[in-house]
C-alpha positions as CSV (number, residue, x, y, z in Angstrom):
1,X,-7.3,-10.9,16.5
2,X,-3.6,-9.8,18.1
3,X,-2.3,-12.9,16.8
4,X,-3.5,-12.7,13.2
5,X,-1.4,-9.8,12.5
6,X,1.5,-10.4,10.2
7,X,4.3,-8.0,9.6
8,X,6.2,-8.6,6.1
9,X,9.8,-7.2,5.3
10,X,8.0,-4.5,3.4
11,X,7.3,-3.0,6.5
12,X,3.5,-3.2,6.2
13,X,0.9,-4.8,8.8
14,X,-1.5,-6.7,7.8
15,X,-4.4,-8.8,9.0
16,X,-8.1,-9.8,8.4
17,X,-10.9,-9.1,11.0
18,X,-13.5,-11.8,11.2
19,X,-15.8,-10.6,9.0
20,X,-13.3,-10.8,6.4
21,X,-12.4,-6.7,6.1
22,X,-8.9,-7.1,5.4
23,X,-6.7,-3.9,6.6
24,X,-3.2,-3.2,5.5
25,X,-0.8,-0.7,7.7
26,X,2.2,1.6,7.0
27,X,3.0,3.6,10.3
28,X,5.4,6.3,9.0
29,X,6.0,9.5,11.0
30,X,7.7,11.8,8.4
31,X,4.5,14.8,8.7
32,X,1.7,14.8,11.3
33,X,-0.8,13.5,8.8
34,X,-2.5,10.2,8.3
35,X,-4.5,9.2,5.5
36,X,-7.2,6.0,5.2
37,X,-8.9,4.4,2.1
38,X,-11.2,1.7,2.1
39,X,-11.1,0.1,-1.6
40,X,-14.2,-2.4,-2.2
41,X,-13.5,-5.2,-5.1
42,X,-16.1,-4.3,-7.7
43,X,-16.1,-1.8,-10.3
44,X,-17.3,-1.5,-14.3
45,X,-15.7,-5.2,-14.3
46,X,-18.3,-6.5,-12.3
47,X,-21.4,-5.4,-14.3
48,X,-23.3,-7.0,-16.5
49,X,-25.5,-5.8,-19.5
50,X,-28.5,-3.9,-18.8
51,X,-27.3,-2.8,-15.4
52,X,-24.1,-0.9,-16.5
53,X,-22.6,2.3,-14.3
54,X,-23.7,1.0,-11.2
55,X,-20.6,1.0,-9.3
56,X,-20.1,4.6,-10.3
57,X,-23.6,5.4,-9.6
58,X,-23.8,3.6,-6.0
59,X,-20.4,5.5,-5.5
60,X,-22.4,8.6,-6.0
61,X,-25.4,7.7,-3.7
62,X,-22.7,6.9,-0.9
63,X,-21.9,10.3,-0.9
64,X,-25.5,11.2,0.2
65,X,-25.2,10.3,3.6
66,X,-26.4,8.3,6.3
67,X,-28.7,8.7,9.1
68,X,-25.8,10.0,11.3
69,X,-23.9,11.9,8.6
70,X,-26.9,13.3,6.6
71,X,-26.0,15.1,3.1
72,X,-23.5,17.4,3.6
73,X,-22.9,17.1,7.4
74,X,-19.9,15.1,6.8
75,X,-18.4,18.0,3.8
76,X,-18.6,20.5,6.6
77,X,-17.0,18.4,9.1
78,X,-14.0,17.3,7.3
79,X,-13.4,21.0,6.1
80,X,-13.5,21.7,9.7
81,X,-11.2,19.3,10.4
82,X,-8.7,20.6,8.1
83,X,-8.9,17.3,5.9
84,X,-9.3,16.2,1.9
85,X,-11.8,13.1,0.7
86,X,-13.1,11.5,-2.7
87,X,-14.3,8.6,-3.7
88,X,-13.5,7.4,-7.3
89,X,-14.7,4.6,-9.6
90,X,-12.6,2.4,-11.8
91,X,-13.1,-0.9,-13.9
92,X,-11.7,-2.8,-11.2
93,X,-12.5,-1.2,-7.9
94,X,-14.5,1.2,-6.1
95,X,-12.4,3.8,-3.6
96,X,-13.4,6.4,-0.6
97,X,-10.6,8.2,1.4
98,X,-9.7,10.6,4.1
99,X,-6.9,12.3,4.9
100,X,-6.3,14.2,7.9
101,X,-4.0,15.9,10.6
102,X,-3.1,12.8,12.4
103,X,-5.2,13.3,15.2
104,X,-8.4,13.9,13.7
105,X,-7.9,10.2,11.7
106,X,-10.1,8.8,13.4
107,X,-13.4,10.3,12.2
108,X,-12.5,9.0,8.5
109,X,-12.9,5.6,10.2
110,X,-16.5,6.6,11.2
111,X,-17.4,7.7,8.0
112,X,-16.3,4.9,5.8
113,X,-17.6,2.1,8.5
114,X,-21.1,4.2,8.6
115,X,-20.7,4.4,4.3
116,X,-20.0,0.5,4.2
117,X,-23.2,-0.3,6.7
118,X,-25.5,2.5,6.7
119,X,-26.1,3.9,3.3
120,X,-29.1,5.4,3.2
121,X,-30.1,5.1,-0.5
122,X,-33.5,7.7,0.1
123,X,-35.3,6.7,-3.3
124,X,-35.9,10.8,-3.4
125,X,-32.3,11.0,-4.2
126,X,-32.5,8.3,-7.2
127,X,-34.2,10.5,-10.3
128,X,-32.2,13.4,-9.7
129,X,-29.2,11.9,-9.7
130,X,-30.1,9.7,-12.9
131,X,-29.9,13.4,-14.0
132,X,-26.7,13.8,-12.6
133,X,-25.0,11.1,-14.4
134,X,-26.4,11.4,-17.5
135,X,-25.7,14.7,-17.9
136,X,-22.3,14.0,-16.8
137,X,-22.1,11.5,-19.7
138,X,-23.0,13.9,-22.2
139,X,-20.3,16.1,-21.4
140,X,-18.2,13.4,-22.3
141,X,-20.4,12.7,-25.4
142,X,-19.2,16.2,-26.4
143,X,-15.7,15.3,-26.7
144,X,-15.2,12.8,-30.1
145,X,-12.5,11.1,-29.0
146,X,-13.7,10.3,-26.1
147,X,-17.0,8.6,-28.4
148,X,-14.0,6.8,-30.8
149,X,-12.2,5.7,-27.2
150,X,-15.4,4.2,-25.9
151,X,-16.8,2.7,-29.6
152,X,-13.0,1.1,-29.4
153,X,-12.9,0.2,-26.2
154,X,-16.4,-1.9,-27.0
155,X,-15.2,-3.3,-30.3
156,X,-12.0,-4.6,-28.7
157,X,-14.3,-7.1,-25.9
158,X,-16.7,-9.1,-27.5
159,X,-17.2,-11.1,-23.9
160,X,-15.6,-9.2,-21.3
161,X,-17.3,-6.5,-19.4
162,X,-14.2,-4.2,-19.6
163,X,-16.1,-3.7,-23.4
164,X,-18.9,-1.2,-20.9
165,X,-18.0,2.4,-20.0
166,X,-17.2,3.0,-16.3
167,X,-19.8,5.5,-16.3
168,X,-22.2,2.6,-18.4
169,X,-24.3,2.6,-21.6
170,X,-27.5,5.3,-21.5
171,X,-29.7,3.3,-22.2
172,X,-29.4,1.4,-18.8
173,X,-28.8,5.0,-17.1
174,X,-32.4,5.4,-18.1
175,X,-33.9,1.8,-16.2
176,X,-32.1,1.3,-13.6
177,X,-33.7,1.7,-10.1
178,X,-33.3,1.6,-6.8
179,X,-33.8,-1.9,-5.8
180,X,-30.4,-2.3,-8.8
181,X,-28.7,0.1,-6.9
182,X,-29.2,-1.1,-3.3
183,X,-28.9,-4.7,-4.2
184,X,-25.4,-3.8,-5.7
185,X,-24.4,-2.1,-2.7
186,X,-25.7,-4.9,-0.3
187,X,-23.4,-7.6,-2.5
188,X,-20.8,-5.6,-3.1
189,X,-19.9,-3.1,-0.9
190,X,-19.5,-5.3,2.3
191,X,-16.5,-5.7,4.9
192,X,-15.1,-9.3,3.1
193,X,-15.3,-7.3,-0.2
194,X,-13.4,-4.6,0.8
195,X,-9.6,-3.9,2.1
196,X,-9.2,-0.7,4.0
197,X,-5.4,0.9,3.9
198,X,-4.5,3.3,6.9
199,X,-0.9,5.1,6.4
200,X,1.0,7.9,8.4
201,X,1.3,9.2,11.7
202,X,0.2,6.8,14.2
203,X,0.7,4.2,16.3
204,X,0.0,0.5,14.2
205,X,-1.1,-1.3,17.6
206,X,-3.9,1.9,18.4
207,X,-4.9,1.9,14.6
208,X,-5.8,-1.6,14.7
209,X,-7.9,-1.3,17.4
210,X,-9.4,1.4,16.2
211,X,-10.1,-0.5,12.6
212,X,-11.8,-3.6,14.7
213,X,-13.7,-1.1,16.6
214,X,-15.5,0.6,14.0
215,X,-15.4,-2.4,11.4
216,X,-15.3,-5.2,13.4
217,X,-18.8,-5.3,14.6
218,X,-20.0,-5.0,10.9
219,X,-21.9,-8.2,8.8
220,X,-20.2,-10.1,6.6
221,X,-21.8,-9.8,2.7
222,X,-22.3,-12.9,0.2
223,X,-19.4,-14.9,-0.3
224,X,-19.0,-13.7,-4.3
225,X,-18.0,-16.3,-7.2
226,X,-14.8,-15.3,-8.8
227,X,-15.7,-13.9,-12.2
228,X,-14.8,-16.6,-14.6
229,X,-15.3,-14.5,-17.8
230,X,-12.5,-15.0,-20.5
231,X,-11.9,-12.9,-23.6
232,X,-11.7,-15.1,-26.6
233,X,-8.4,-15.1,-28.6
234,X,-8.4,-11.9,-31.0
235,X,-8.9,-13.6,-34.6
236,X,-9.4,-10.8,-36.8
237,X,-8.6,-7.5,-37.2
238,X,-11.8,-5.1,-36.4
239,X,-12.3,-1.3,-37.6
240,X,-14.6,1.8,-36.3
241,X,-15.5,4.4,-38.6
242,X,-17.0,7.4,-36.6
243,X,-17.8,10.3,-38.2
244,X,-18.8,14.0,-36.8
245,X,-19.2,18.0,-37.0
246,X,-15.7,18.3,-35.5
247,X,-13.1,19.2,-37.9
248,X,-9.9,17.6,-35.6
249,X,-9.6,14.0,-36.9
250,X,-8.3,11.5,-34.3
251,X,-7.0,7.7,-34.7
252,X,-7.0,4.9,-32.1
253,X,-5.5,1.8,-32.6
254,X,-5.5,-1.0,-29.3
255,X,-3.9,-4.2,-29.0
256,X,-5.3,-7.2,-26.3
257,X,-2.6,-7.2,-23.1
258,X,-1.8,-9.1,-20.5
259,X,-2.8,-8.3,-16.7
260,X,-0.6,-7.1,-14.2
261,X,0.8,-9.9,-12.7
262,X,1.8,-11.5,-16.4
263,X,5.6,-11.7,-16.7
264,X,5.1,-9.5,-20.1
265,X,4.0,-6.2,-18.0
266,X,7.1,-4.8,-17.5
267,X,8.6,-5.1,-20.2
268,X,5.6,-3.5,-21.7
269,X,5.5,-0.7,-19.7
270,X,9.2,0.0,-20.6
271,X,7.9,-0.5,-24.0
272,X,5.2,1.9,-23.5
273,X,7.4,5.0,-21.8
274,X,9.7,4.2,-25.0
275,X,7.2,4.7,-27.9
276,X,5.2,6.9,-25.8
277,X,7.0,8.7,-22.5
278,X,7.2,7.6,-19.2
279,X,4.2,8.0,-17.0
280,X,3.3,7.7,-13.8
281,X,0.4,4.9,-13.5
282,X,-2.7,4.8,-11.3
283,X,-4.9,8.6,-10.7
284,X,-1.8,10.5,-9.1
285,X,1.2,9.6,-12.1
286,X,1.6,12.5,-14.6
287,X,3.4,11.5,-17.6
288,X,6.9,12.8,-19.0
289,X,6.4,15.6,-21.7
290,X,9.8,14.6,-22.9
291,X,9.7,14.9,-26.9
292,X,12.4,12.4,-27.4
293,X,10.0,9.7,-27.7
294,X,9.5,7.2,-31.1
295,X,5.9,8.5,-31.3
296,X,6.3,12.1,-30.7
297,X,9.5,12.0,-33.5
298,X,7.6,10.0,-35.8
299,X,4.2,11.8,-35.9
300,X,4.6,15.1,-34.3
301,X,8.2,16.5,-35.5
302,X,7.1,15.3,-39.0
303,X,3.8,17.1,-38.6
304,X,1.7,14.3,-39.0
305,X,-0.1,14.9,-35.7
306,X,-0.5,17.3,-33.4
307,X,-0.7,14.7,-30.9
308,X,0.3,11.3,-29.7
309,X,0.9,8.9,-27.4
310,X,0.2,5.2,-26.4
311,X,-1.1,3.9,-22.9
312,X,-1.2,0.6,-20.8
313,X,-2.1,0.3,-16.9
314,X,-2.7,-2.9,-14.9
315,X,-5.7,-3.9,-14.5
316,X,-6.9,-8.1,-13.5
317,X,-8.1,-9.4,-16.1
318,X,-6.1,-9.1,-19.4
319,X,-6.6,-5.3,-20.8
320,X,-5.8,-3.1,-23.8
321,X,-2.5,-1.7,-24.8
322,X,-3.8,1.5,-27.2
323,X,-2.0,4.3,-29.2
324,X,-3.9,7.7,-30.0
325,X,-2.9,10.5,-32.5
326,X,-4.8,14.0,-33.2
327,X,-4.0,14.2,-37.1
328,X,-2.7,17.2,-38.3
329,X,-4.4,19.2,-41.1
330,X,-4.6,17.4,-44.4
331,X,-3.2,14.2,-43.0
332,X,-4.7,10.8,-44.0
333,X,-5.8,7.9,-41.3
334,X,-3.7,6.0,-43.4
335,X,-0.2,7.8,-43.2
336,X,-0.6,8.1,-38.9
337,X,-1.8,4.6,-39.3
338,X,1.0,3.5,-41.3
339,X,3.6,5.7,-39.5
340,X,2.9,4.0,-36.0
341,X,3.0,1.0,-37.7
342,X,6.2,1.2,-38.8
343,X,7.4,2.5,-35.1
344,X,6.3,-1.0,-33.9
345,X,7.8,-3.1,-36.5
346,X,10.9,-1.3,-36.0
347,X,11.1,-2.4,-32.6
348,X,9.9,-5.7,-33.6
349,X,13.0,-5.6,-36.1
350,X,15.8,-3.9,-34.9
351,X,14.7,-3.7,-31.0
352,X,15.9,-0.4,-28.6
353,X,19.0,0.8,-28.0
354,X,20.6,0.4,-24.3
355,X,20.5,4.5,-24.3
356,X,17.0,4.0,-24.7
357,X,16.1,1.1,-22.3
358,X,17.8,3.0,-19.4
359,X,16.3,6.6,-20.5
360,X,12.8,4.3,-19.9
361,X,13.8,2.6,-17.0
362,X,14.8,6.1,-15.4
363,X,11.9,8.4,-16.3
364,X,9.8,5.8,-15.4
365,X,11.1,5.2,-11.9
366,X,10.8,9.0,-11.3
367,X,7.3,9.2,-12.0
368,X,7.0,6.3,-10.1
369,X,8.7,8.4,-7.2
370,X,6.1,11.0,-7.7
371,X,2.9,9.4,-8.1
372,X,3.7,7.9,-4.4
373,X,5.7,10.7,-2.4
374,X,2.6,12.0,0.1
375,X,1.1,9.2,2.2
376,X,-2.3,9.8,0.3
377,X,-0.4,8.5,-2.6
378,X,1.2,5.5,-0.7
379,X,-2.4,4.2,0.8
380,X,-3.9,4.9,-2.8
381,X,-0.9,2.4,-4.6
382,X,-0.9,-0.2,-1.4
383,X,-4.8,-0.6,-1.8
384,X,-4.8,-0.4,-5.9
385,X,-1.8,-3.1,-6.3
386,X,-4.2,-5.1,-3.2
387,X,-6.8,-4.9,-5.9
388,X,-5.1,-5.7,-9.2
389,X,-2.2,-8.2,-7.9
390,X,-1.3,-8.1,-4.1
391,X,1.3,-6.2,-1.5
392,X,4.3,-8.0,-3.0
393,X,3.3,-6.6,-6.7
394,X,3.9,-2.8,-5.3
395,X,6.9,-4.0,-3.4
396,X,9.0,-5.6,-5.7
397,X,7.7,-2.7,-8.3
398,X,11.2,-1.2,-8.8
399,X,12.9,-4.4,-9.1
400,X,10.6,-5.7,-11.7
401,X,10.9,-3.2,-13.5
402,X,14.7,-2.9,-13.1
403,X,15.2,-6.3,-14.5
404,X,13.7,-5.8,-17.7
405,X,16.2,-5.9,-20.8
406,X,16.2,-4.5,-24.5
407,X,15.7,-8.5,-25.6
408,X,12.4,-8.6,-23.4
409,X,11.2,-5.5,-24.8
410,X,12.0,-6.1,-28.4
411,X,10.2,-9.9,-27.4
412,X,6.8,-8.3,-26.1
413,X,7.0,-6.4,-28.8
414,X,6.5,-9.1,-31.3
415,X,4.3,-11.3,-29.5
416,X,1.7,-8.9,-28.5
417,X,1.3,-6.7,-31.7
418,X,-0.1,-7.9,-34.8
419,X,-2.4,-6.5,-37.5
420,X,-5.2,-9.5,-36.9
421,X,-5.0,-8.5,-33.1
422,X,-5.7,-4.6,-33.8
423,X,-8.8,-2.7,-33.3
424,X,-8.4,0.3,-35.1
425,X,-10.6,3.7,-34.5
426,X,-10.6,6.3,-37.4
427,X,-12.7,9.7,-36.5
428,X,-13.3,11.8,-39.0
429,X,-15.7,15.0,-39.9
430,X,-18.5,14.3,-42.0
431,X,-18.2,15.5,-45.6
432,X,-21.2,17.3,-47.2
């Protein structure tokens, strides 16, 4: 295996085992702290109808344990150990990590190659954690824009299965069993599915053989078809009326965007930290609460909404670039409507100012900084941009989005925002 390890200029190591696991390496020795993810290549994106929130709901059953870490066992150990896990659920990928005092590392790489081989899946475990989820969707059923966000989400895919909820439709909550759930996890969740990402304090050479030690002796899964699902071209413009006992009204509007490795998505993402702030993407980014922003001017200083913003993140297939507002009192759909409107046709018109463009550029570079300072953050970006794009995507991150100008983002601006490509989202509370 020696010889199949490859180190690019970015400084990272990385190889495939024989079974296909492929591991990626970033030996940096700035604290005594180490921390390793395994990210598996299936998430929301991979379901189809009937058998929606499975990833998330196997992602739940693999924290139940296995015969040598039963339920619980492996909690107390890592508190022992002085360490932090999760394990997260996204359209595009599944994730478990570890991190640890350097010299405890090790026993995250015995849980996550017992997790990928030796789920146990007890069907005792399955009702009450139907329970689980379900009630976990209601809690988000409580919240009415997160109902608009998902009836939008929905109406914006009429064939690709980023239309489902990561957390899936109820009504297959309800059927789904356990021979759905392990069969998912046997396809799935397998070592030529999966890329596991080890950063911090250690020695590459040891790591690796640590990584073919506990890995390398696991089955390869089903070689997987790629999914070949398109969305059709966006013809005409569609609209969700939602109506409820809460008195806030709320507006989403989303637009059909390119993918992450488009030439369009930086520019977009300037595009995005201009109308909206900067933000950092991925689970660790916060977002800029600077007030300067075209949105925030346009809706909030002029007391039109209480809040606004706009978001895009990269995903692989093509995905949704979306604007939200929280109306202020007495304030028609129409005017916030209108009023972001006319934000976009005004860069459409007259472009951004080079204040602006570098303002975006800036703030978005310093979230950037932040969302990947601790080497939990670095593994988490290495193995999401592995996922969406590749190595290369993350590493020449700055640069791309460096080179972007105020022509490219007045550009994206016109080709990717048009009234028949809108989905628009109006909640608002029932009248008696």
């Amino acid at each position: 295996m020696g010889e199949m390890a490859t180190t690019n200029e970015n400084g990272l190591t990385i190889t495939t085992l024989e079974n296909g696991l492929r591991v990626i390496l970033q030996e940096t020795h700035q604290a005594p702290v180490a921390s390793f993810w395994v990210f598996y290549r299936v998430g929301s994106r991979n379901e189809t109808s009937g058998l929606t929130g499975i990833s998330h709901w196997v992602e739940h059953m693999l924290f139940k344990g296995s015969e040598r870490y039963p339920q619980g066992e492996f909690d107390k150990v890592v508190a022992r150990a002085g360490g932090q896990f999760n394990g997260m659920t996204w359209q595009d990928w599944t994730t478990y990590f570890e991190t640890f005092p350097s010299d405890r590392i090790e026993l995250a790489l015995d849980v996550e190659s017992d997790r990928m081989a030796k789920a146990v899946f007890d069907p005792e475990e399955i009702d009450p954690e139907r329970t689980v989820i379900i009630s976990e969707r209601e809690g988000s059923e409580n919240s009415y824009r997160w109902l608009l966000d998902t009836e939008v989400q929905a109406a914006a895919f009429q064939a690709h299965s980023y239309q489902h909820p990561i957390i899936g439709w109820r009504e297959d909550l309800l059927t789904m069993n356990r021979d759905d759930l392990y069969s998912h996890y046997r396809t799935f969740y397998t070592p030529n599915n999966a890329t596991a990402v080890a950063v911090g304090d250690f020695d590459t050479a040891e790591m690796l053989a640590k990584i073919e030690h506990y890995f390398g002796g696991l089955t390869r899964g089903p070689e997987l078809k790629p999914l070949r699902v398109r969305e059709p071209a966006q013809l005409a413009e569609r609209r969700i009326l939602l109506r409820g006992a809460d008195h806030t009204s709320h507006l989403q509007m989303a637009f059909p965007g390119p993918n992450a490795r488009h030439p369009d998505f930086f520019p977009l993402t300037v595009l995005d930290a201009i109308l909206g702030g900067a933000k950092g993407m991925g689970l660790f980014g916060g977002s800029s609460s600077n007030r300067s922003n075209r949105l925030y001017r346009a809706l909030v200083d002029k007391e039109l909404a209480v809040g606004t913003g706009c978001g895009f993140m990269p995903t692989i297939d093509p995905y949704l670039f979306s604007f939200h507002a929280t109306l202020a009192r007495d304030v028609t759909h129409q005017q916030v409507e209108d009023a972001i409107w006319a934000e976009i046709e005004k860069v459409q018109t007259d472009g951004v100012t080079a204040a602006e463009l570098e303002k975006a550029i800036k703030q978005t570079k310093a979230q950037f900084a932040y969302s990947s300072e601790s080497v939990t953050n670095q593994a988490y970006w290495l193995g999401f941009s592995d996922m969406i794009a590749d190595t290369d995507w993350f590493a020449n991150w700055l640069e791309s989005l460096t080179a972007v100008t105020a022509a490219d983002v007045q550009r994206v601006a016109q080709a990717w925002f048009s009234r028949k490509r809108q989905t628009v989202g109006w909640y608002l509370p029932e009248t008696v």
